[in-house]
Each structure stands twice: as structure tokens, then as C-alpha cells.
N, C-alpha and C positions, 0 to 999 in steps of 0.2 A: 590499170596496168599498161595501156597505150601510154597513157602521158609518162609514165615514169621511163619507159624504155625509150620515148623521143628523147628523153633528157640525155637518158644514155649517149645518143645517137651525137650531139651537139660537142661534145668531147669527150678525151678517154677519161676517167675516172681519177686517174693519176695527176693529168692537166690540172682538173679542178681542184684537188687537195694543193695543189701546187702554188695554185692562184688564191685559193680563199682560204684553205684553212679554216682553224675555227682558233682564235684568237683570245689569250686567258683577257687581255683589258677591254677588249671591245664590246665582249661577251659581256662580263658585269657593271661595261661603264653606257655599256644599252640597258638593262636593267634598272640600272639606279636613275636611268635619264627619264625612261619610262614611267619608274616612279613619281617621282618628280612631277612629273607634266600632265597626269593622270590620278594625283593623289588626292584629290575630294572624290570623284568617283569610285576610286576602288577604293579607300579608305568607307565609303558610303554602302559599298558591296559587302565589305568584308564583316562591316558592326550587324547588318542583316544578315548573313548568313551566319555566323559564330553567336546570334541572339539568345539560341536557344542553353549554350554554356552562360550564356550572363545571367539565364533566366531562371536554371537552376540552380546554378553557385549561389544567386543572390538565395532560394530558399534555402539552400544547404548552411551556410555560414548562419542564417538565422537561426537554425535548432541546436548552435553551440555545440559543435561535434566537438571530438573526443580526436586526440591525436591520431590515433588508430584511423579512425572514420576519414579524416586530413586524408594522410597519407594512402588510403585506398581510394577516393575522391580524387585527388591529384594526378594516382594512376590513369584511372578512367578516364580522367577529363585527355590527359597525355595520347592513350593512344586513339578515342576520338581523333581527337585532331589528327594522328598522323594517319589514319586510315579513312578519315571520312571529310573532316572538313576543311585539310589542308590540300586535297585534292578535288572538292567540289570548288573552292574557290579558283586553286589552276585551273580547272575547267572553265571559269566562268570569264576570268582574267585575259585567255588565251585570243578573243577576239579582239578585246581591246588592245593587246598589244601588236594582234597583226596588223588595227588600223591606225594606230600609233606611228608605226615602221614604212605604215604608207602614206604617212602625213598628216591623219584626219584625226578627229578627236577621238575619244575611244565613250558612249554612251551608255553610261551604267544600265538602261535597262533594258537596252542592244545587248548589251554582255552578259546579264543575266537571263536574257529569253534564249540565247545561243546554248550559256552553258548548262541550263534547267533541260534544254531539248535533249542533249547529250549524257543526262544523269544517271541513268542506269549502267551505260558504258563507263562512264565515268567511274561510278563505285564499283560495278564488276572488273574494273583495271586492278582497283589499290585493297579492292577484297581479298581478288587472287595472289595481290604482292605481299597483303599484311599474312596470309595466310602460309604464306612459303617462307614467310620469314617467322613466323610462331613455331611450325614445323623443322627450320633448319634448329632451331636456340632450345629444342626440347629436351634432349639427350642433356645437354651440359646445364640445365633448369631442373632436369629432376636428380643429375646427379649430386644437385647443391646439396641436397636433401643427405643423403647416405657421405659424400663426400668432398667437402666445399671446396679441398684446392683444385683436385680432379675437374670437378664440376666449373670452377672460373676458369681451367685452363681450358676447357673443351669450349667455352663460350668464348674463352678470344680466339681457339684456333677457328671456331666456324664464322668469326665476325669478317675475317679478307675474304672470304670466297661471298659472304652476303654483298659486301659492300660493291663489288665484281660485277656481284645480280642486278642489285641498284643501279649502279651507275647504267646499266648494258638496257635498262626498263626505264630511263629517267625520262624520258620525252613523250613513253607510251600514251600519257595523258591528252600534249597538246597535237598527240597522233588522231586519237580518237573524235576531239574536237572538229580537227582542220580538213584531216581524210575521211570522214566519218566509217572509217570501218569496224567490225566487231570486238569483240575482249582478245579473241586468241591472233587476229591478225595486228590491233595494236601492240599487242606484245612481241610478235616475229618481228613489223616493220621497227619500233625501235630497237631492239637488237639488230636490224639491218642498220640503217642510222649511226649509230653509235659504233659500228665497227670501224676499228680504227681509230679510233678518238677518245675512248673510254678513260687512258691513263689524263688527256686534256679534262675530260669533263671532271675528274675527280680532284684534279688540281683546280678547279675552278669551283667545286663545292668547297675544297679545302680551303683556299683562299675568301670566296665568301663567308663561309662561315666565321672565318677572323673578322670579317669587318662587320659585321653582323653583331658579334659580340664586344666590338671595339664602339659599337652606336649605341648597342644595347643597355650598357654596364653604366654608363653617366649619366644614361637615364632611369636606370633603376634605381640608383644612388641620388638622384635627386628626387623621384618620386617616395624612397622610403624615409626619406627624410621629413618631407613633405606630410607624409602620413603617419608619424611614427605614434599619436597621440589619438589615429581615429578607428574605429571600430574594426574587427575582422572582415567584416562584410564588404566596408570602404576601402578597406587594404586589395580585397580582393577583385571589385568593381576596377577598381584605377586601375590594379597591374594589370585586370584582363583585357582592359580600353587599350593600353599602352603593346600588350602585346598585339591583337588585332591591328592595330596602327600600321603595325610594320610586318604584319603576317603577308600584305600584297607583294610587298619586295621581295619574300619567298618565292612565291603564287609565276613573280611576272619571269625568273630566271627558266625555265625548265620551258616555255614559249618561245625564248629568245633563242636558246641553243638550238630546239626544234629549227627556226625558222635557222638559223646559219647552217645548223647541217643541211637543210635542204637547198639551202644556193651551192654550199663546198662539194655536196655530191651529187646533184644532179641539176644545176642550173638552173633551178627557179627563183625566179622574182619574186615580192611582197606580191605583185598586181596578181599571180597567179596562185596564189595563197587567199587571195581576199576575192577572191570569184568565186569561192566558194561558197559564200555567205550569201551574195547576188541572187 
């Protein structure tokens, strides 16, 4: 709490939104730099960490599931990821990219000893986030049940105010990482963070996620081509290789915005980001 109110102290709040800002290309075009220059290591982080979906798919696909079995397998693999292993890896992602930013290399198992320390915080972040978002989608999930249009329309009116929550919680991850504080103050201090910048952050997931999808799609299309002759199992192995590939260029955005909101609102440096880890 000292250091953040010196920050204060160094200008007014206003000054700094002034001067820095939090910039839609610079934001994603650190990102993709970070990728970039970092991509055997975190590419190396991410096939270990996502091992354990390659290790079941691979038994899954071999007892020849049934459509049905697919499509509830698919689920579960889906929200995994969004609640467990897409945020262990930002966690683990989050130091290499503050020593990226400070120049230095970023060592995969520097990053994974950082973001393994931080694990429980970590999943108690995106526990509590998957959990408020199962509980917002409930009402218009079981009204599908009794009455489907009712039921979609109560799930798009609740989906802007989720998305609200999301963006206001996006950084609580590489909050936890870099300030190491508990579940409920990662969550106030990004909601601090993110005030005032929410409508940027969500144009800059919107924006990424185009381009995201504009990498993704040529290569999917060349990897189904590619495989269109080999086992479901192989079908599955590749595209899962293929999405891990580019799972860290998720992983490394929601660090980087971290790190710009903390220069635009309170005047920290990288050097003072990375003394932490010292």
C-alpha cells in the first residue's frame, strides 16, 4: 500500500492517463512481439502444461466414442481450459513476459517455478470467475428447458453485463502473480486497474480475437487437409498440438495490459515489476 500511494504522489492520475494511456496497437503489437521472441519456451510451457488433455483425448478417441460422448468430451475439454488451464498458463506466462519487457530472456522454468508458486491463487481467481459466470447463464440455461426463445433471450441479455465483469477481472491473474496478494484482493485491485479503460480493453480483446481467428483459420484449413485421410485420434493429437501452439499468445495479452495499466496509472516501471521476483 506504500508503494502504490507514492505512485500516486508522482502525478495526478489524470496526468498519467494523459501521457500513457493504454494503446489498442501497442497493447497487441507487444503481445505478438513477445510471442515471437519467446515462442520455444512458452510453446514448451504450454505442450507441458495442456499434457494431461492430450493424454486423455489420446485415450478417449481410442474407445471409438459415439457422437454424443464427442460432443460432451469437447465440452469438458472447453471449459477446462477456460477455467483451469488457460489461466495456469497466464499465470505461469506472466513472469516471462515481465522479463521480456525488461529486456531479458524469459526461462521456461523460471516461469514455471513463479507460476506453480502462485497456483492455488491462481485457480481460486478463475474458480471464483467460472463460478459467477455459471451462476449469471443459470436462469436463461434452465429456461431453455421449459421455453427456448425466452431461455436465448435471457442468455444474450445476461451475456453484456458478463462480459462487463470479464473485462473489469481481466488482469486479476497477472495481479496475483506480480503483487502476490489473495483471491478477493486480486479481484478488487483489478477492478481498480481496469477502471476507466474497460470499453479499451474490450476493443482490444475484440480486435484480438479477429486476428486470432484470421491466424487460426489457414491453419486449420491446412492442417485438415493435411489430415483428412488419418485416424480420429490423429485428427485430434494435431489440432490439439496446433491449438496449444498459439494458446501462449492468449496467456501473454492480459500481462501485457496488466503491465501498461500499471505505468498509465501509477507510474511504474518494468524494473519495479521485476523486483519482485528478486
Amino acid at each position: 500500500m506504500r508503494r502504490r500511494r507514492s505512485y500516486s504522489r508522482r502525478s495526478s492520475p489524470r496526468h498519467r492517463h494523459r501521457r500513457y494511456g493504454l494503446q489498442v496497437g501497442d497493447v497487441i503489437g507487444s503481445a505478438f512481439s513477445i510471442w515471437f521472441a519467446n515462442f520455444l519456451p512458452f510453446s514448451a510451457l504450454a505442450l507441458l502444461l495442456y499434457s494431461p488433455i492430450l493424454v486423455i483425448g489420446y485415450v478417449f478417441w481410442q474407445g471409438m466414442p459415439t457422437e454424443d460422448e464427442v460432443r460432451r468430451f469437447e465440452g469438458i475439454v472447453q471449459l477446462a481450459d477456460f477455467v483451469f488451464f488457460s489461466n495456469l498458463l497466464a499465470g505461469t506466462v506472466t513472469f516471462g513476459v515481465v522479463m521480456q519487457l525488461r529486456g531479458k530472456r524469459a526461462e521456461m522454468g523460471r516461469c514455471l517455478t513463479v507460476g506453480l508458486s502462485r497456483l492455488f491463487h491462481v485457480l481460486g481467481v478463475s474458480l471464483l470467475v467460472g463460478l459467477v459466470c455459471a451462476v449469471w447463464f443459470l436462469p436463461g440455461f434452465v429456461m431453455l428447458f421449459a421455453s427456448p426463445g425466452l431461455g436465448a433471450l435471457l442468455i444474450f441479455v445476461a451475456l453484456i453485463p458478463l462480459l462487463v465483469f470479464l473485462t473489469m477481472l481481466y488482469v486479476a491473474v497477472p495481479t496475483v502473480v506480480v503483487e502476490r496478494v489473495g483471491i478477493g484482493q486480486a479481484l478488487s485491485r483489478s477492478a481498480e486497474l481496469t477502471k476507466g479503460y474497460r470499453l479499451t480493453i474490450f476493443g482490444i480483446l475484440f480486435l484480438f480475437g479477429l486476428l486470432m481467428m484470421l491466424l487460426a483459420i489457414p491453419v486449420a484449413i491446412v492442417v485438415g487437409f493435411a489430415l483428412a485421410d488419418v485416424s480420429p485420434t490423429t485428427q485430434f493429437l494435431a489440432n490439439s498440438f496446433v491449438e496449444i501452439l498459439l494458446s501462449p499468445l492468449v496467456a501473454i495479452l492480459p500481462a501485457v495490459i496488466y503491465q501498461s495499466l500499471r505505468v498509465g496509472k501509477e507510474g511504474v516501471d518494468v524494473e519495479d515489476l521485476a523486483a519482485v521476483f528478486e
